[in-house]
N, C-alpha and C positions, 0 to 999 in steps of 0.2 A: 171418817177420812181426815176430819182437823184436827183430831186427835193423835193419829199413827202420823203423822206428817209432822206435828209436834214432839213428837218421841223421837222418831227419826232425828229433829234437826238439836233434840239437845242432845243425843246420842254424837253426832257429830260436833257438836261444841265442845264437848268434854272430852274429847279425845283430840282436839287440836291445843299445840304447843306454840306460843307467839314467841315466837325467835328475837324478832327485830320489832316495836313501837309499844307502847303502853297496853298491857293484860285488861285494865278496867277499861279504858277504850274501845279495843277492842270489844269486847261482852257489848257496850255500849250499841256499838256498831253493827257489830255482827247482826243483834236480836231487833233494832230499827232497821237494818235493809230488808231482813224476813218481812217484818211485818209492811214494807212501802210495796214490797214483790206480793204480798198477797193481798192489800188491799187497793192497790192501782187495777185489781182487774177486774173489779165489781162494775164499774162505766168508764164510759170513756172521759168523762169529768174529770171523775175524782184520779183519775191516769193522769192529767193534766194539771192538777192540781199537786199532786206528788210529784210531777216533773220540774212545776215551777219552787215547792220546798226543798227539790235536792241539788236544782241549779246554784241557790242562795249559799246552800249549806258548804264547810269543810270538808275536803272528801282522803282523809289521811288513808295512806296506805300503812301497810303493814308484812312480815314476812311471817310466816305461819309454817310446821310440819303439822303432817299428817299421816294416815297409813297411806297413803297414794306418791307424796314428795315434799318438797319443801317449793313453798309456791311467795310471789308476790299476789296479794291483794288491795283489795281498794274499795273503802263504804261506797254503798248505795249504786254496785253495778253489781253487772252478774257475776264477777269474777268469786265471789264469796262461796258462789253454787256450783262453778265449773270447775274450779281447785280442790272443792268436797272429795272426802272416801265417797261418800254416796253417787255421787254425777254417774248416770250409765252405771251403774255396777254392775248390773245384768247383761251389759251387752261388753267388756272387756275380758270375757272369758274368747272371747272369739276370735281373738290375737292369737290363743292356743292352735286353733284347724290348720293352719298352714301348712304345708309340710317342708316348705324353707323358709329360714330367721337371718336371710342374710340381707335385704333393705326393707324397710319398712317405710312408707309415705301418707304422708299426714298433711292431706290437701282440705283446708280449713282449721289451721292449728290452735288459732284460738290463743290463749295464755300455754299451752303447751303440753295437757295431762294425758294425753296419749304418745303425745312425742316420750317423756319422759319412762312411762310404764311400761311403752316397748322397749325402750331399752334395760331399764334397772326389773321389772319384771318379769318379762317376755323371752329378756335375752337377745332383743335385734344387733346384727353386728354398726347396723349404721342405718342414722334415718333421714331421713330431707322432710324436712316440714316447709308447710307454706302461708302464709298469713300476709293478710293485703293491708291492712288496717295497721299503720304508722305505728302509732299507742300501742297498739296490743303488740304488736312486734316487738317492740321496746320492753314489753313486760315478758315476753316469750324468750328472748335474747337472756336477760334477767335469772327466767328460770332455769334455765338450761345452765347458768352456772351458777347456781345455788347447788344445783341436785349434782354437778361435777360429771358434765354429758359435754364438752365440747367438743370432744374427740370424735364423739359418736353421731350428733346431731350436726345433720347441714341445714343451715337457715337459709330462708327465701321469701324477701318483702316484695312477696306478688302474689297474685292470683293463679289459677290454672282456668282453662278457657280454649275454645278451638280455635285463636290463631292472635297473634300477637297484637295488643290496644293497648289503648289506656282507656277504662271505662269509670261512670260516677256508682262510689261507693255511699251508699244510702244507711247510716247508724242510730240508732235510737242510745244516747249517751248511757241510758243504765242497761242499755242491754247489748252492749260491745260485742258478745259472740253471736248476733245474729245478724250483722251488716247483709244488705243484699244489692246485691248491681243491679240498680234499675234508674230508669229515668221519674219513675215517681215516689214523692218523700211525702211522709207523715209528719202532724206539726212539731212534734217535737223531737225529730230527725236532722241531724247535721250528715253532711256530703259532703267527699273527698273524691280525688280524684287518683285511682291506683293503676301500677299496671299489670298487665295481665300476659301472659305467656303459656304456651301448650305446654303438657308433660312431656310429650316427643322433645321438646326441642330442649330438654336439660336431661336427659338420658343420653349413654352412648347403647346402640345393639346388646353389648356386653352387660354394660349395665343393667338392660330391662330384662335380660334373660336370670338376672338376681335379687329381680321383685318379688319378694316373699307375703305381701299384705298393702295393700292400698283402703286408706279413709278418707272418704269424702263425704262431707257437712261443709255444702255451700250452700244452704237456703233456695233451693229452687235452680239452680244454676247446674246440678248432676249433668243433665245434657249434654251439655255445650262442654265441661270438664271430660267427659268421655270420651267427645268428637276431636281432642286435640288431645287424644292418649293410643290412637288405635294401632301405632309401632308397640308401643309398652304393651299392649293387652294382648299382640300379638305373638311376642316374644316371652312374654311373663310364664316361669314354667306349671308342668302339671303341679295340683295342688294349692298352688297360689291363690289369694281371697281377696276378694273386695270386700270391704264394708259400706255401706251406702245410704245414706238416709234419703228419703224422697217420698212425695207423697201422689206420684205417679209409677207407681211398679211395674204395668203392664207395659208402657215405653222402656222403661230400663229394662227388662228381663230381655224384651225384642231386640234392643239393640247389642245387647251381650248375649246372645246367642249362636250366632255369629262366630265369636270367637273362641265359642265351649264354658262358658261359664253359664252355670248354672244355681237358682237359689237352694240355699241346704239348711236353711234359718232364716226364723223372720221374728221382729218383736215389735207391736206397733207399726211405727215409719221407720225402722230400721230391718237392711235387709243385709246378708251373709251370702256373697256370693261365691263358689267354690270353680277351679279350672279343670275338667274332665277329663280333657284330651290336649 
């Protein structure tokens, strides 16, 4: 396993081109955040201890192509992993099921790699991504005009959620795509406070009747992002897909059944949901 995951990740170094910051650097960088990401999870100590040597450290960014886009990054978060060709490879064929490419939404967008690949791969005519987390916003905004998507991408510094707050966002500094709204934090978690809006209430009728692909990767939060979507899901037409990560499937299939979606793919914690009727 240390081995093919070693191959993987020089397989993936060697094929990125550093646009914008220092090439030795970079290498530098790159090959210390692998190694702080796989040795912070042997205990919870030494997780601690690698948080307090990457608090200290420099944390230079850098602009990087790859087969997937042209990304911002940043040593010793996970952005190095989520901007990868490799991230999901397995599960972005799934963009393809749809049987319409005319909006795609990208509820948990993270630095942007799906916003992006729907459109410059997929072929989406237009996407609306969502991203709560300032920072990362900031780097999503970023990437959307590196790859030359402004046209195509709408952005949105919020959350989705079943009804309009402002809730505490809870981040582990090196690990930015996994914020989660909750009232309790881990030591070495910083909170903010974002806010949070239904997908009904940024759609018109028309609109959601040209929902072609809905992502959602909010850390436990699937629910409550569904319960303030139930006009879109209603109107969204046949063929239409959700993709869904969650680590409750029996609640999610219950509650989308309902509205005819049904699972037609699964990988792990990622599920593929298709519109029947």
């Amino acid at each position: 396993m240390c081995f093919r995951k070693l191959n993987q990740l020089n397989k993936e170094y060697k094929q990125i081109t550093v646009v914008t910051g220092s090439a030795i650097l970079f290498f530098f960088c790159f090959w210390l955040t692998k190694l702080f990401s796989l040795v912070q999870r042997l205990n919870p100590t030494i997780d601690n201890i690698i948080h307090t040597i990457v608090g200290a450290l420099p944390k230079p960014e850098f602009v990087i192509k790859n087969d997937s886009g042209t990304f911002v990054v940043q040593a010793f978060d996970d952005s190095m992993t989520i901007c990868s060709s490799y991230f999901e490879k397995e599960l972005r064929g799934w963009l393809e099921r749809t049987t319409t490419k005319d909006i795609f939404v990208d509820i948990g967008a993270n630095r942007g790699i799906y916003t992006v690949i729907a459109s410059h791969q997929f072929g989406f005519a237009k996407v609306h991504a969502f991203e709560p987390n300032p920072e990362v916003f900031t780097i999503l905004q970023k990437n959307v005009t590196l790859n030359q998507i402004e046209l195509v991408a709408m952005l949105h510094n919020a959350a989705i959620g079943d009804t309009s707050s402002i809730q505490t966002l809870a981040v582990d500094p090196m690990l930015k795509g996994g914020g989660k709204i909750t009232t309790e934090q881990t030591r070495n978690d910083v909170t903010m406070e974002i806010n949070i809006v239904t997908l009904d209430s940024q759609f018109t009728p028309a609109d959601m009747g040209r929902v072609g692909f809905i992502k959602i990767d909010t850390e436990g939060y699937e629910q409550k992002v569904l319960s303030g979507m139930i006009d879109t899901l209603t109107h969204m037409p046949t063929g239409s897909c959700l993709m869904i990560e969650t680590t409750e499937p029996a609640n999610i299939k219950a509650f989308l059944l309902p509205y005819h979606f049904n699972v037609i793919e699964s990988r792990n914690t990622d599920y593929l949901f298709a519109k029947v009727a």
